[in-house]
Every structure is written in structure tokens, then in C-alpha cells.
C-alpha distance (Angstrom), angle and dihedral (degrees) to the residues before:
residue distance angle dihedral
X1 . . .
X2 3.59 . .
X3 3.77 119.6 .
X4 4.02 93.7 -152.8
X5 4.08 86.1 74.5
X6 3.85 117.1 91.5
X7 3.68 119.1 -139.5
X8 3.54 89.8 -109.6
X9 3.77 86.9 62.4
X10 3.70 99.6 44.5
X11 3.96 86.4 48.5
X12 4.23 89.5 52.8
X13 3.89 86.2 42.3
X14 4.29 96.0 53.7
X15 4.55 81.8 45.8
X16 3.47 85.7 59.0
X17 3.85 104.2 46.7
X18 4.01 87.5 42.9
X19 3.87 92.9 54.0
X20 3.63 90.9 40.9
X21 3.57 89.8 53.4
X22 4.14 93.3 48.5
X23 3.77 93.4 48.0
X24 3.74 140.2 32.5
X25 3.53 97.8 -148.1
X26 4.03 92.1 56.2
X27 3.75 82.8 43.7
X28 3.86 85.4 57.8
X29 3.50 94.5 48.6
X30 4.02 89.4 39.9
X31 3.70 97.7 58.2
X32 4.30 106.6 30.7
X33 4.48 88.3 32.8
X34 3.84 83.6 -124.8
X35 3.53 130.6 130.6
X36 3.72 102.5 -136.5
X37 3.64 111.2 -127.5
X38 3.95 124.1 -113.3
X39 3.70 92.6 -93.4
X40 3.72 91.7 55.0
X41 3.66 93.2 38.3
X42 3.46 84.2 61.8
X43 4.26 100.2 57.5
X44 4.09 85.6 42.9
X45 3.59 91.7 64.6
X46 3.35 95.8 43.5
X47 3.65 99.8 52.6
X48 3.76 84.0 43.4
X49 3.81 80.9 66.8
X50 3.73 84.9 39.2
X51 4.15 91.5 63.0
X52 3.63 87.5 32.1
X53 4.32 92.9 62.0
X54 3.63 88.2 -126.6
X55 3.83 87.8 110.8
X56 3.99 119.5 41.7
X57 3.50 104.2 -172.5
X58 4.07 129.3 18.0
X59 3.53 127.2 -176.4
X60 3.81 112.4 -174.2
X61 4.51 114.7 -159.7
X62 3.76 105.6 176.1
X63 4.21 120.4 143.5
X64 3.21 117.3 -100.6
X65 4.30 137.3 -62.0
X66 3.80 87.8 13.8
X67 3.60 90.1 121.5
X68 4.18 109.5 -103.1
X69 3.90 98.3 123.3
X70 4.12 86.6 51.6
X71 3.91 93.3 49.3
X72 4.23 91.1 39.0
X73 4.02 93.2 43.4
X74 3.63 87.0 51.1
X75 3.49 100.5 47.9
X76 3.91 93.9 38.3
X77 4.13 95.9 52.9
């Protein structure tokens, strides 16, 4: 641990690993710093449903470089 961190700190930093750990869109935001926009917001949650087996199948069409092979290559590794 590093001894430069105040408690207040450590306490923000354990939040942030739980909620990244509960959802992939905080895990997102958690590991690039980034929000993810609506659009991407939207894929998280439903491959959150995905990993969840609320959701069976999931075929995601969106145009190009708005983000769907990070969020699916993350989730699918």
C-alpha cells in the first residue's frame, strides 16, 4: 500500500473497484477515466444483462469508431 494515500483516498479508491466490479460501464469508466458516452452506456448495460443471462443473444450494428469492439473485447476476454 502506499503510505502517501489518505484514508479518505483509499476509501474513494475500494468505491471504485466495487462499482467497477458490479457494472461494465463503471468498469469502463474505472479503467480508461472516461465517462462512456450515452451510446456506449447503452451496449454496457446490455451486456451487463448479457453476463447477467437476462439477455441470450446480442447482436450490436453501430458505424464505425463509436466504441463497440472496445466495450465487446473487454467484456469477451
Amino acid at each position: 500500500m502506499n503510505d502517501d494515500l489518505t484514508l479518505d483516498e483509499l476509501l474513494a479508491e475500494l468505491v471504485s473497484r466495487e462499482e467497477a466490479i458490479s457494472s461494465f460501464a463503471k468498469y469502463v469508466e474505472y479503467v480508461s477515466g472516461l465517462t462512456p458516452p450515452p451510446h456506449l452506456k447503452l451496449v454496457c448495460d446490455k451486456l451487463d444483462a448479457v453476463a447477467r443471462g437476462e439477455i441470450r443473444r446480442l447482436m450490436i450494428s453501430m458505424p464505425p469508431g463509436h466504441g463497440k469492439s472496445f466495450a465487446n473485447d473487454s467484456v469477451s476476454s
